[in-house]
TIVO-2410 file (N, C-alpha, C; in nm, 3 decimals):
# residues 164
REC num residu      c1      c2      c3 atome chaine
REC   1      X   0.084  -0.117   0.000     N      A
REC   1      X   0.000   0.000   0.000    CA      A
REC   1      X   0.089   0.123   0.000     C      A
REC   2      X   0.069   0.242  -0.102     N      A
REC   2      X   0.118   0.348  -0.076    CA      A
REC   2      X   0.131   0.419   0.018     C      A
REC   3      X   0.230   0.483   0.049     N      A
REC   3      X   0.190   0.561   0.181    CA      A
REC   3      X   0.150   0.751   0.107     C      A
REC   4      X   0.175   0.747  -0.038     N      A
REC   4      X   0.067   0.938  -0.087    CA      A
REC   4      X  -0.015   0.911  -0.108     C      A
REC   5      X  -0.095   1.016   0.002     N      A
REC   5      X  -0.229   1.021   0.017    CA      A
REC   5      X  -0.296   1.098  -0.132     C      A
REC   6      X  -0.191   1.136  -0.177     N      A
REC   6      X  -0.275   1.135  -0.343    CA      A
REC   6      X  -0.237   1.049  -0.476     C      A
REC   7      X  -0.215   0.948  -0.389     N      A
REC   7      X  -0.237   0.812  -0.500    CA      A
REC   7      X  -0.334   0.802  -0.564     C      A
REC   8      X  -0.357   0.718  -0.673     N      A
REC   8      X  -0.488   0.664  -0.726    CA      A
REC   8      X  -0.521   0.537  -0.591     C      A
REC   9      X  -0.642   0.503  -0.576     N      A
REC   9      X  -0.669   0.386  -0.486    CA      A
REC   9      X  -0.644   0.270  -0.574     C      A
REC  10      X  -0.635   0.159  -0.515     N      A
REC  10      X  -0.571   0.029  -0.580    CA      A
REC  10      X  -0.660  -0.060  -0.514     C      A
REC  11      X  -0.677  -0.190  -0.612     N      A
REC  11      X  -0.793  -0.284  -0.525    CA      A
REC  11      X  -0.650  -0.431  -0.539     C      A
REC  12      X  -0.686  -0.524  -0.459     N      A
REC  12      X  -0.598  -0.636  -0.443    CA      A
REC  12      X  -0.731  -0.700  -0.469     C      A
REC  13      X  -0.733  -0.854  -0.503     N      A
REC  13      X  -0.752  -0.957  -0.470    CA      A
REC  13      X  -0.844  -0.946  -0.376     C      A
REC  14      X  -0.745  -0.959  -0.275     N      A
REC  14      X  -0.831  -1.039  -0.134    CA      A
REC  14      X  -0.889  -0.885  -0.078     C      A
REC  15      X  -0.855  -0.736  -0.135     N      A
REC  15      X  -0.953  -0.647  -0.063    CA      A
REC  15      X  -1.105  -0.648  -0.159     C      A
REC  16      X  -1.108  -0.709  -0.234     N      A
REC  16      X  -1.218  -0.752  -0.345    CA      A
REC  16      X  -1.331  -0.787  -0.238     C      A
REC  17      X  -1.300  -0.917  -0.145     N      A
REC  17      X  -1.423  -0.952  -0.079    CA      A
REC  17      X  -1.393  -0.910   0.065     C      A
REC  18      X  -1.322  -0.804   0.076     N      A
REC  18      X  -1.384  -0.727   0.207    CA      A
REC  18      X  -1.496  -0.695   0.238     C      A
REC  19      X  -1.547  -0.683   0.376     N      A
REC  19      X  -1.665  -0.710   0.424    CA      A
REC  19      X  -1.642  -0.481   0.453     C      A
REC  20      X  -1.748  -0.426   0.470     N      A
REC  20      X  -1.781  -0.291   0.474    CA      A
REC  20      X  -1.686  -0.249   0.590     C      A
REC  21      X  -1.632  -0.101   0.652     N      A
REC  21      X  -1.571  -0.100   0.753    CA      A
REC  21      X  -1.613  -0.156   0.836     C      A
REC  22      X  -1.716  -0.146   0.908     N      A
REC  22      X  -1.769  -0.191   1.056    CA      A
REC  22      X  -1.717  -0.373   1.060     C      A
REC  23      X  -1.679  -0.423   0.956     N      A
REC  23      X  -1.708  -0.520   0.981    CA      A
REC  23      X  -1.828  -0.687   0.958     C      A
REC  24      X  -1.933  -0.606   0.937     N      A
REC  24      X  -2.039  -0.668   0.916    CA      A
REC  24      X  -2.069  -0.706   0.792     C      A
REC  25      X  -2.176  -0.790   0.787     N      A
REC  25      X  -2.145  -0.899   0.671    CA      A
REC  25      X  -2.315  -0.805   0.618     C      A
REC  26      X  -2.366  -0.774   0.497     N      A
REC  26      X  -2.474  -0.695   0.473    CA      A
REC  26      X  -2.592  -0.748   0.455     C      A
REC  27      X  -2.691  -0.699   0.466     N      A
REC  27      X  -2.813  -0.728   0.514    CA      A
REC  27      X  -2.868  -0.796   0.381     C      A
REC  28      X  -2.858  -0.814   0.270     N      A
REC  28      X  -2.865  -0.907   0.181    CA      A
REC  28      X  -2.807  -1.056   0.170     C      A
REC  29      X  -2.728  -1.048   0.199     N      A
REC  29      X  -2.648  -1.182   0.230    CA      A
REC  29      X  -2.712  -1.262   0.359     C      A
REC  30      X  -2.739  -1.153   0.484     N      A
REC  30      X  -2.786  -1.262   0.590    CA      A
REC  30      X  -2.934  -1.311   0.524     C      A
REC  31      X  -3.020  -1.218   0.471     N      A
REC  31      X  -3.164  -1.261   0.430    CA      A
REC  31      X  -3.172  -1.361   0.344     C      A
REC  32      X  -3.088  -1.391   0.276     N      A
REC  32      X  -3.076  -1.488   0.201    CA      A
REC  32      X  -3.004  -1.674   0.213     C      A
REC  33      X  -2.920  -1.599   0.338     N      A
REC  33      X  -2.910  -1.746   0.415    CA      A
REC  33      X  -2.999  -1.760   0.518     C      A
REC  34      X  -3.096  -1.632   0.556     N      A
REC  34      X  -3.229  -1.687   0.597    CA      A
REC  34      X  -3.334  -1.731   0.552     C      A
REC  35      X  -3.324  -1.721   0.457     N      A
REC  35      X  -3.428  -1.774   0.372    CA      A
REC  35      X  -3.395  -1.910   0.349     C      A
REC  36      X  -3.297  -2.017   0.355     N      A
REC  36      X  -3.244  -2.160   0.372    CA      A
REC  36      X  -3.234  -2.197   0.524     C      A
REC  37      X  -3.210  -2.101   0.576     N      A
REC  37      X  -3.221  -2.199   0.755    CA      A
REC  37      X  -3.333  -2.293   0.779     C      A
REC  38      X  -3.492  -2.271   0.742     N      A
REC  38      X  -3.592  -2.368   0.766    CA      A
REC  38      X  -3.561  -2.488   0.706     C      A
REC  39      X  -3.485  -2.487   0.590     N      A
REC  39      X  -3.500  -2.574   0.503    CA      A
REC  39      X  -3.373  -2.677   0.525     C      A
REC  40      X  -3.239  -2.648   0.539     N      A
REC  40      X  -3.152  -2.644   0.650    CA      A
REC  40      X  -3.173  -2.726   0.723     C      A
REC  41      X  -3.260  -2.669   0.846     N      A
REC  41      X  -3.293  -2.718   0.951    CA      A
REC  41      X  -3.374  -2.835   0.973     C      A
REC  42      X  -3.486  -2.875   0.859     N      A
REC  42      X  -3.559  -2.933   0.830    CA      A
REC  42      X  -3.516  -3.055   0.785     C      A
REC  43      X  -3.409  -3.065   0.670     N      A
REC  43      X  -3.325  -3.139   0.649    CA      A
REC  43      X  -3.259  -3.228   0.769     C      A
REC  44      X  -3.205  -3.118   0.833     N      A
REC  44      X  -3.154  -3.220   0.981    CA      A
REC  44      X  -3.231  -3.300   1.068     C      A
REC  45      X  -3.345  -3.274   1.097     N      A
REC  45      X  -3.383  -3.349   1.150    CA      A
REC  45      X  -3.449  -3.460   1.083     C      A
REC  46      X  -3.494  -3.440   0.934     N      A
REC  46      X  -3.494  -3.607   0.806    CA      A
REC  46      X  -3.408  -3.645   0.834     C      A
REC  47      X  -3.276  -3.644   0.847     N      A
REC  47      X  -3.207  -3.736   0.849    CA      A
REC  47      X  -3.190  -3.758   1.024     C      A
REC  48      X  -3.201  -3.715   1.120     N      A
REC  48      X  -3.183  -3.775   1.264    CA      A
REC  48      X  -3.332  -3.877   1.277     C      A
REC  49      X  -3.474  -3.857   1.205     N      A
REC  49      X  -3.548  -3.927   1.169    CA      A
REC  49      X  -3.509  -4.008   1.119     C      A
REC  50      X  -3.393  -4.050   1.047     N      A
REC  50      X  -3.387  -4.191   0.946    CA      A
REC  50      X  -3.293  -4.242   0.983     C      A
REC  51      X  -3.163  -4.173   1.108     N      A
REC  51      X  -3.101  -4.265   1.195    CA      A
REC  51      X  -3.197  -4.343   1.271     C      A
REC  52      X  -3.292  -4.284   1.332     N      A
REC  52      X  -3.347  -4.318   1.460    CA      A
REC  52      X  -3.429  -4.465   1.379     C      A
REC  53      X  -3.499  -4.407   1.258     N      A
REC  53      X  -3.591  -4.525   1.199    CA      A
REC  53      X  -3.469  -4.654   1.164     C      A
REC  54      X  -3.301  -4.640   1.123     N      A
REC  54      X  -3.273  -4.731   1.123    CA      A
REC  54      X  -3.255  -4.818   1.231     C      A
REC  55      X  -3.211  -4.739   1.332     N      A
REC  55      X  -3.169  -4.791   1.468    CA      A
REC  55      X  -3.308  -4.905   1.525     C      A
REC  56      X  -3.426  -4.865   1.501     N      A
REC  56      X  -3.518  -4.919   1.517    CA      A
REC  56      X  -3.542  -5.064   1.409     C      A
REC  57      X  -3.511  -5.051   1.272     N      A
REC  57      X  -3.482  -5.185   1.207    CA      A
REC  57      X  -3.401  -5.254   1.257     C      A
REC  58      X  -3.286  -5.224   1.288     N      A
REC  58      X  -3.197  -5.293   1.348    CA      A
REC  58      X  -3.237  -5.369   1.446     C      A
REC  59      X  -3.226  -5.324   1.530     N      A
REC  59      X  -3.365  -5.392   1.631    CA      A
REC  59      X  -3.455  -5.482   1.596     C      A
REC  60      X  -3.538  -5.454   1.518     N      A
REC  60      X  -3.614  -5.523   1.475    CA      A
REC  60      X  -3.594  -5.636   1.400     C      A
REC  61      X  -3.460  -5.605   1.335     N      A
REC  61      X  -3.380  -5.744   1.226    CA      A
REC  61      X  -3.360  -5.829   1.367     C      A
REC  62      X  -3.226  -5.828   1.395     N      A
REC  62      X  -3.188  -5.825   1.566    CA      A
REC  62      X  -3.289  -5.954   1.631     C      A
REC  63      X  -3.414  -5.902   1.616     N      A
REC  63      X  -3.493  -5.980   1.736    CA      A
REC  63      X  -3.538  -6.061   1.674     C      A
REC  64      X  -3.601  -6.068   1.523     N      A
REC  64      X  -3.661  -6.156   1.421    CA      A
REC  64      X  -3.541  -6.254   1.414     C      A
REC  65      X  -3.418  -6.184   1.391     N      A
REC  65      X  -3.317  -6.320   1.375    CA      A
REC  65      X  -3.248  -6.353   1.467     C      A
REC  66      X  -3.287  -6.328   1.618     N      A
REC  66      X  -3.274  -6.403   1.730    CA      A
REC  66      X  -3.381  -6.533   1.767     C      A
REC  67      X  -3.543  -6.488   1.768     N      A
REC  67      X  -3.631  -6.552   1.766    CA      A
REC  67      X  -3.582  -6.675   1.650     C      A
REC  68      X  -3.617  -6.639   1.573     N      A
REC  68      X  -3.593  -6.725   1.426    CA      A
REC  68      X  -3.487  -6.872   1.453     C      A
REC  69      X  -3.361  -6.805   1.477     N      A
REC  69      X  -3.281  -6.898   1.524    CA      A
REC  69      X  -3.256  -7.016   1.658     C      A
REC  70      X  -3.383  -6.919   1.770     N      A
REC  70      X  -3.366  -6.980   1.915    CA      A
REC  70      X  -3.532  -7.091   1.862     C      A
REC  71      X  -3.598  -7.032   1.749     N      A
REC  71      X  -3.717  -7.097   1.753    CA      A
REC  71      X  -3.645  -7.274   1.702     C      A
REC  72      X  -3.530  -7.294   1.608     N      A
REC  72      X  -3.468  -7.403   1.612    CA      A
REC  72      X  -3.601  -7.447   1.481     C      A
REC  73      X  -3.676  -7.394   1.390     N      A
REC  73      X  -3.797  -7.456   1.327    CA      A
REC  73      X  -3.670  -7.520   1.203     C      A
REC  74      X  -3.732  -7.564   1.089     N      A
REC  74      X  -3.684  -7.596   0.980    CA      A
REC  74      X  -3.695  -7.496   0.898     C      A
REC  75      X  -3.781  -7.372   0.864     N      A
REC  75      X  -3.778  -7.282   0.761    CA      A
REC  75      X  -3.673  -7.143   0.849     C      A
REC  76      X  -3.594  -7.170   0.705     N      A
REC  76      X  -3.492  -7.102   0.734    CA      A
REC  76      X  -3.499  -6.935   0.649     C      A
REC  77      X  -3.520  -6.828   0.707     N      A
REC  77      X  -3.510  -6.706   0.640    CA      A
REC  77      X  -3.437  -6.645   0.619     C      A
REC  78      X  -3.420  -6.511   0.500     N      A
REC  78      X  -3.264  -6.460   0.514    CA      A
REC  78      X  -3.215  -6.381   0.637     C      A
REC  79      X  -3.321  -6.353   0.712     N      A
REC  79      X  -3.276  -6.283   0.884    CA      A
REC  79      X  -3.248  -6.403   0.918     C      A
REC  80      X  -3.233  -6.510   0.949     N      A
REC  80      X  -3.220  -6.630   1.034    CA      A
REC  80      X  -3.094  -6.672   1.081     C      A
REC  81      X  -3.044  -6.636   1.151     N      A
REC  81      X  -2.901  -6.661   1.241    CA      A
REC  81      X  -2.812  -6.511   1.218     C      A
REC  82      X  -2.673  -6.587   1.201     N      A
REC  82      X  -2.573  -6.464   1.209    CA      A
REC  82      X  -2.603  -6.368   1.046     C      A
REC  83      X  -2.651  -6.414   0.952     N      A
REC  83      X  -2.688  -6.285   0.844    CA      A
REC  83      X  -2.804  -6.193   0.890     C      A
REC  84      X  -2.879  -6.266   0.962     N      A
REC  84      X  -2.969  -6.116   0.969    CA      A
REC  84      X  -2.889  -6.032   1.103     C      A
REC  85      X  -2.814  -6.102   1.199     N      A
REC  85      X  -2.745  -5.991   1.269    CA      A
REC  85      X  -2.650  -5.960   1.194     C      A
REC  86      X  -2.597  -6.002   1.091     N      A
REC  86      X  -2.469  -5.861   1.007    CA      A
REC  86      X  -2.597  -5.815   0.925     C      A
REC  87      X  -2.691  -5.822   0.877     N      A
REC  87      X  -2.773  -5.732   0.843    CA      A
REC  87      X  -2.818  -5.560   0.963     C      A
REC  88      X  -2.825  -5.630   1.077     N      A
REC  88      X  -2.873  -5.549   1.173    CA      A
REC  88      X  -2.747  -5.474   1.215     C      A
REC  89      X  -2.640  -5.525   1.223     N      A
REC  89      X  -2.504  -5.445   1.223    CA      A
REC  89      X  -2.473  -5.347   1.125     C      A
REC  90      X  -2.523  -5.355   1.012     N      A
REC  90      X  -2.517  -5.297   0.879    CA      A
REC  90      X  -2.622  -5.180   0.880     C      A
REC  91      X  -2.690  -5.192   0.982     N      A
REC  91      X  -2.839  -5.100   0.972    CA      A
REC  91      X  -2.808  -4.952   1.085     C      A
REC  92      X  -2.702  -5.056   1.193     N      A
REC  92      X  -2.678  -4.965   1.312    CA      A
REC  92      X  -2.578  -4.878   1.231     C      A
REC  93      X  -2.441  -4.934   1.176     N      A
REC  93      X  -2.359  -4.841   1.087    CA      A
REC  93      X  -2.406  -4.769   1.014     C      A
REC  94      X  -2.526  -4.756   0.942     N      A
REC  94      X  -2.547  -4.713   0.828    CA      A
REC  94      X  -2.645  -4.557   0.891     C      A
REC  95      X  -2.684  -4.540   0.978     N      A
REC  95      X  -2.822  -4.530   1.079    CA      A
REC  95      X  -2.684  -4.438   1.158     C      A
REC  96      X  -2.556  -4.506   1.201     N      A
REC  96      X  -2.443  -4.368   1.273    CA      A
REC  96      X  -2.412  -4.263   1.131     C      A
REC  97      X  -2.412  -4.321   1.021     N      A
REC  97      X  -2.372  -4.262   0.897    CA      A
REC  97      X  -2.445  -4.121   0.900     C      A
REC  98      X  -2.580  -4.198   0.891     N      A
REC  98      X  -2.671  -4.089   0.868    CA      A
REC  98      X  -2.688  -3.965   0.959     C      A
REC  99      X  -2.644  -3.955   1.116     N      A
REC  99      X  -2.644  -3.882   1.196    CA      A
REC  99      X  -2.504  -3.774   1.183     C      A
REC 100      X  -2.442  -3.815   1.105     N      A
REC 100      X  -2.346  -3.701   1.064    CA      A
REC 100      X  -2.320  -3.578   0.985     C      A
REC 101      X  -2.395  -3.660   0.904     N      A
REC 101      X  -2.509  -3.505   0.773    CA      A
REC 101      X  -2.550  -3.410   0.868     C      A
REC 102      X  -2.693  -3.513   0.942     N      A
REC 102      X  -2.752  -3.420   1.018    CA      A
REC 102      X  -2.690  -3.329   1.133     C      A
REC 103      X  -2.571  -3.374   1.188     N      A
REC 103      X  -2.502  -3.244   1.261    CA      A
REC 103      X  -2.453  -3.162   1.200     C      A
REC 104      X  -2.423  -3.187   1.084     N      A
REC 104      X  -2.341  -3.089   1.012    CA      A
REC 104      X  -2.423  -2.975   0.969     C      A
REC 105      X  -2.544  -3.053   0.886     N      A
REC 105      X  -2.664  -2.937   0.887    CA      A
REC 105      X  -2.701  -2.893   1.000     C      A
REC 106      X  -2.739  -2.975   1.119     N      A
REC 106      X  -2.771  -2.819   1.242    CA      A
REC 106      X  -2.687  -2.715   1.248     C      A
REC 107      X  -2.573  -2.797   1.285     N      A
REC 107      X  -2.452  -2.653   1.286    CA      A
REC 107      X  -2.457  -2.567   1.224     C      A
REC 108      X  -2.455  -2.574   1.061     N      A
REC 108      X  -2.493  -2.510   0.961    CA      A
REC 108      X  -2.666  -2.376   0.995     C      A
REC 109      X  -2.721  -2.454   1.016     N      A
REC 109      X  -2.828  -2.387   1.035    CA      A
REC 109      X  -2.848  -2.257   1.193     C      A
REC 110      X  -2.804  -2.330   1.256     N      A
REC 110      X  -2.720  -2.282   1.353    CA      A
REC 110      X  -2.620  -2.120   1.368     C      A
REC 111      X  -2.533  -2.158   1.260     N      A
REC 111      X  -2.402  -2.040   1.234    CA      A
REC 111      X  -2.524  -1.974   1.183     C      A
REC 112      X  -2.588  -1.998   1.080     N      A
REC 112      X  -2.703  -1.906   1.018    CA      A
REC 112      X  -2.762  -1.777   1.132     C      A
REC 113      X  -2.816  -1.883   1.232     N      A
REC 113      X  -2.894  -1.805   1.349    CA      A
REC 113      X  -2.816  -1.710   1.394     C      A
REC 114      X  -2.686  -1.734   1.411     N      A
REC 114      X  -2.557  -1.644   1.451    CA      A
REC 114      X  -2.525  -1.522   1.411     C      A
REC 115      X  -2.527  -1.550   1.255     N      A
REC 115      X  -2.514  -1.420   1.147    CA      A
REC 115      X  -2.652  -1.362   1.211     C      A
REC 116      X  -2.719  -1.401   1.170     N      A
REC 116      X  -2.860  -1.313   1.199    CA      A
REC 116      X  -2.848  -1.243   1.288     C      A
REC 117      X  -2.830  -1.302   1.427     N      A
REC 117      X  -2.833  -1.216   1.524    CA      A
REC 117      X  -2.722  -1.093   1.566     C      A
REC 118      X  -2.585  -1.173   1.517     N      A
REC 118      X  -2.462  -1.017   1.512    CA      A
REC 118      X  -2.401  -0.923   1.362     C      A
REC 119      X  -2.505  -1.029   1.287     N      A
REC 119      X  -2.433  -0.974   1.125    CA      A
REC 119      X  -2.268  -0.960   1.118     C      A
REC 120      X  -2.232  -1.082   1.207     N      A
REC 120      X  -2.048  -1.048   1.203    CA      A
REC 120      X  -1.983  -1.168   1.075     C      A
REC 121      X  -1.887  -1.131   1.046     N      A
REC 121      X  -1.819  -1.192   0.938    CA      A
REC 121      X  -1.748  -1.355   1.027     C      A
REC 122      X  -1.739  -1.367   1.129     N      A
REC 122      X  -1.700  -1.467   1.190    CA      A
REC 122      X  -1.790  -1.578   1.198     C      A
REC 123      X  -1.896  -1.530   1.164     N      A
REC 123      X  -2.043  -1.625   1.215    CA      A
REC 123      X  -2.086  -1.630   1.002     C      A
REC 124      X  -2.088  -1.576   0.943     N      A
REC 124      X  -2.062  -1.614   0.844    CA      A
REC 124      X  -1.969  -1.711   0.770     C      A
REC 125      X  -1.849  -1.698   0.793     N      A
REC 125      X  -1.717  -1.802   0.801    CA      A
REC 125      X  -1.799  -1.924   0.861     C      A
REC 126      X  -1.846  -1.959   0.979     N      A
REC 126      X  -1.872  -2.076   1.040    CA      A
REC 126      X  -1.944  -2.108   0.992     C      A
REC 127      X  -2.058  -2.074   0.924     N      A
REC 127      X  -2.198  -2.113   0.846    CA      A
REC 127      X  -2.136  -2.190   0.760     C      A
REC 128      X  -2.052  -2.084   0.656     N      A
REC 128      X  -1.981  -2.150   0.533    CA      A
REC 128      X  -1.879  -2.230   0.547     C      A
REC 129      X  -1.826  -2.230   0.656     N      A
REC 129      X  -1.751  -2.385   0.700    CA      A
REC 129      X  -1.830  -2.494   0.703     C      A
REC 130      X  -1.928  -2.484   0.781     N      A
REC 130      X  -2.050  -2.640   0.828    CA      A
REC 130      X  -2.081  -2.680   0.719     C      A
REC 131      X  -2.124  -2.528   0.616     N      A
REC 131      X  -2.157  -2.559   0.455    CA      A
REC 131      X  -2.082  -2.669   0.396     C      A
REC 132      X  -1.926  -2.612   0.397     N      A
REC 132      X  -1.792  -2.681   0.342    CA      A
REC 132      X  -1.792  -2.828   0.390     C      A
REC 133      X  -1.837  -2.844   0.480     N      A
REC 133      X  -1.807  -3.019   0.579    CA      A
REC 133      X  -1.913  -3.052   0.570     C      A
REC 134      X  -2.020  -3.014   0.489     N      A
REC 134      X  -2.132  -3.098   0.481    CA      A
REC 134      X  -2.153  -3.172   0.355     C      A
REC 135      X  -2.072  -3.094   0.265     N      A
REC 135      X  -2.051  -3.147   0.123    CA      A
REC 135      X  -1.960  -3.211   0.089     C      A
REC 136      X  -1.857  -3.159   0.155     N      A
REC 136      X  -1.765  -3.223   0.162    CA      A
REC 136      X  -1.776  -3.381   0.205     C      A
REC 137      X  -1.786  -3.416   0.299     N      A
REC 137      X  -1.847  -3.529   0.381    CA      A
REC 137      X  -1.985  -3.599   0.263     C      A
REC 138      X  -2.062  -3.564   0.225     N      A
REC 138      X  -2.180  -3.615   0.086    CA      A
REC 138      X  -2.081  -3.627  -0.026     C      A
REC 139      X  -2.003  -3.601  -0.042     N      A
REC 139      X  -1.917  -3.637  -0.170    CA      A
REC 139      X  -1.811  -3.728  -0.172     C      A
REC 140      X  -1.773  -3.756   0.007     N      A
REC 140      X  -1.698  -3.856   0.019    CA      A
REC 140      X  -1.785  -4.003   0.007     C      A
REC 141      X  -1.944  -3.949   0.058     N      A
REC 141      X  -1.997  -4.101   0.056    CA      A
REC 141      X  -2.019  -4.140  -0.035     C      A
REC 142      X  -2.059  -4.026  -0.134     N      A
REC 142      X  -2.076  -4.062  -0.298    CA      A
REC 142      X  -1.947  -4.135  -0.373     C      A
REC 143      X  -1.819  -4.084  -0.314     N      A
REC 143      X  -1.723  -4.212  -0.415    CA      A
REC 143      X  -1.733  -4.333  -0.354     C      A
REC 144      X  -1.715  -4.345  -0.191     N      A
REC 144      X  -1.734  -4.442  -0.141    CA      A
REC 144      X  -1.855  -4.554  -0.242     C      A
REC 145      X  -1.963  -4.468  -0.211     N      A
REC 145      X  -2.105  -4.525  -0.295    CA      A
REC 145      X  -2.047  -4.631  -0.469     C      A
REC 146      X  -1.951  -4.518  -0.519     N      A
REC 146      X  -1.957  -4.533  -0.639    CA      A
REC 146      X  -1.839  -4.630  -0.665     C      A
REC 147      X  -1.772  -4.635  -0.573     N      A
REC 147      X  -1.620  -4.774  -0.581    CA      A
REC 147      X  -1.763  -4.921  -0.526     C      A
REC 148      X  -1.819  -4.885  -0.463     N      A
REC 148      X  -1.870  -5.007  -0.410    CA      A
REC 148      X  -1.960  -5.060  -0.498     C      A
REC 149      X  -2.054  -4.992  -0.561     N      A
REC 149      X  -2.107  -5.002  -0.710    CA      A
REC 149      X  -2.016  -5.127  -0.798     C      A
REC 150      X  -1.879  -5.081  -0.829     N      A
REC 150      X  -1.822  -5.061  -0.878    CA      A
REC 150      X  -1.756  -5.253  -0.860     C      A
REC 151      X  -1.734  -5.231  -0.685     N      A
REC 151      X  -1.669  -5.370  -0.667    CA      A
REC 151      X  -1.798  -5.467  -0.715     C      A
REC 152      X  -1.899  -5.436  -0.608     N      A
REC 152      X  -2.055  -5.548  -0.675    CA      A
REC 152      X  -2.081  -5.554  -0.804     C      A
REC 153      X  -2.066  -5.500  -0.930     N      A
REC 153      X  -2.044  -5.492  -1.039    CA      A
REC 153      X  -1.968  -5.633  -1.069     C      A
REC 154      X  -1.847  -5.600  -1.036     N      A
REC 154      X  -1.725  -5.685  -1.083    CA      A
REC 154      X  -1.756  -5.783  -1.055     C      A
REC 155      X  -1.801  -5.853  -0.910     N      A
REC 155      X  -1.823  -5.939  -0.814    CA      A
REC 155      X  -1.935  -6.034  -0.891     C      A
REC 156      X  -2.029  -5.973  -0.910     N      A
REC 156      X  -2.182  -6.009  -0.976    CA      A
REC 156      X  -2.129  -6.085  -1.120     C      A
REC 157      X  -2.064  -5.990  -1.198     N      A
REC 157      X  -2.014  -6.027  -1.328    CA      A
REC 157      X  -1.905  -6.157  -1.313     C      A
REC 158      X  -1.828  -6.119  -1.224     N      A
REC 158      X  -1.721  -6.242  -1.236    CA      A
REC 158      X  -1.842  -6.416  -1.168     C      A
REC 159      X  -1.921  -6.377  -1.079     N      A
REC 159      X  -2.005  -6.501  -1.046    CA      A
REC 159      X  -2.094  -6.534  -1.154     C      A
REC 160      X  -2.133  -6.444  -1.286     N      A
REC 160      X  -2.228  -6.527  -1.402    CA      A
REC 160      X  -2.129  -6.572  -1.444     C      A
REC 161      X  -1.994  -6.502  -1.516     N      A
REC 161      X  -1.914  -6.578  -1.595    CA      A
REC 161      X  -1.857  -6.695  -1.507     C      A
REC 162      X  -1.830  -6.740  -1.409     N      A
REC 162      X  -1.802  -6.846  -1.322    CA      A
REC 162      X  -1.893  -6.967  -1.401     C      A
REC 163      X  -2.030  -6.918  -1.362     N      A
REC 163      X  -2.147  -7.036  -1.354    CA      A
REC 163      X  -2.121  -7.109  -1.548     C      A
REC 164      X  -2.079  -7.043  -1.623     N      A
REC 164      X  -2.101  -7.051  -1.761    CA      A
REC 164      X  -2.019  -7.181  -1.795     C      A
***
């Protein structure tokens, strides 16, 4: 920065997305990440709803393929012994999975409430961090998703050509 005060003014980069002197982040920007907090928020708790509903299959696999197996009958189901409990193990993992979105979105929704209430650039940053780790985190499950695709694919294919 120059130090003559009859310079031309100069813009950098990073003074591009400076926030106004005071500090504060402007009253367009918060209204508009208020206008997503319900929705946000709403989101989070679908998914703490669909941990809770797995946690409850689980359970429910769990006891069908406890019964099933202590009943000792001859009809044998696919819950029936130790597959329907790695089924029900698979339901509890899947069911912790899902409860991680949903913190990420409260938080998210959350920093929102923050901005609102001080209009400070710090509480903005945190919004758009939770933002950052919420997608971040959905895009990791998506390759995850898409290698596993990927192995069952192979897996499936190599067992027809086997049978041939």
């Amino acid at each position: 920065m120059s130090t003559d005060p009859y310079a031309t003014p100069s813009v950098s980069a990073t003074d591009a997305y400076a926030l106004n002197a005071s500090g504060q982040v402007s009253h367009a920007v918060v209204q508009q990440l208020l206008g997503t907090k319900p929705w946000v928020r709403f989101m989070a708790v679908i998914t703490f709803i669909g941990a809770v509903l797995m946690g409850l299959a689980a359970v429910g696999i769990a006891i069908a393929s406890s019964v099933g197996s202590a009943a000792g009958g001859t009809t044998k189901t696919l819950l029936s012994g130790p597959v329907g409990l790695g089924i029900a193990a698979l339901y509890i993992v899947f069911g912790f999975v899902y409860i991680i979105p949903g913190i990420k979105l409260w938080k998210y929704a959350s920093s929102i409430a923050s901005l609102a209430a001080t209009g400070r650039d710090e509480d903005l940053v945190a919004a758009l961090n939770h933002q950052r780790s919420f997608w971040k985190f959905i895009a990791l499950l998506f390759i995850i998703l898409i290698a596993l695709y990927f192995v069952v694919i192979l897996i499936v294919s190599a067992g027809a050509f086997s049978r041939q």
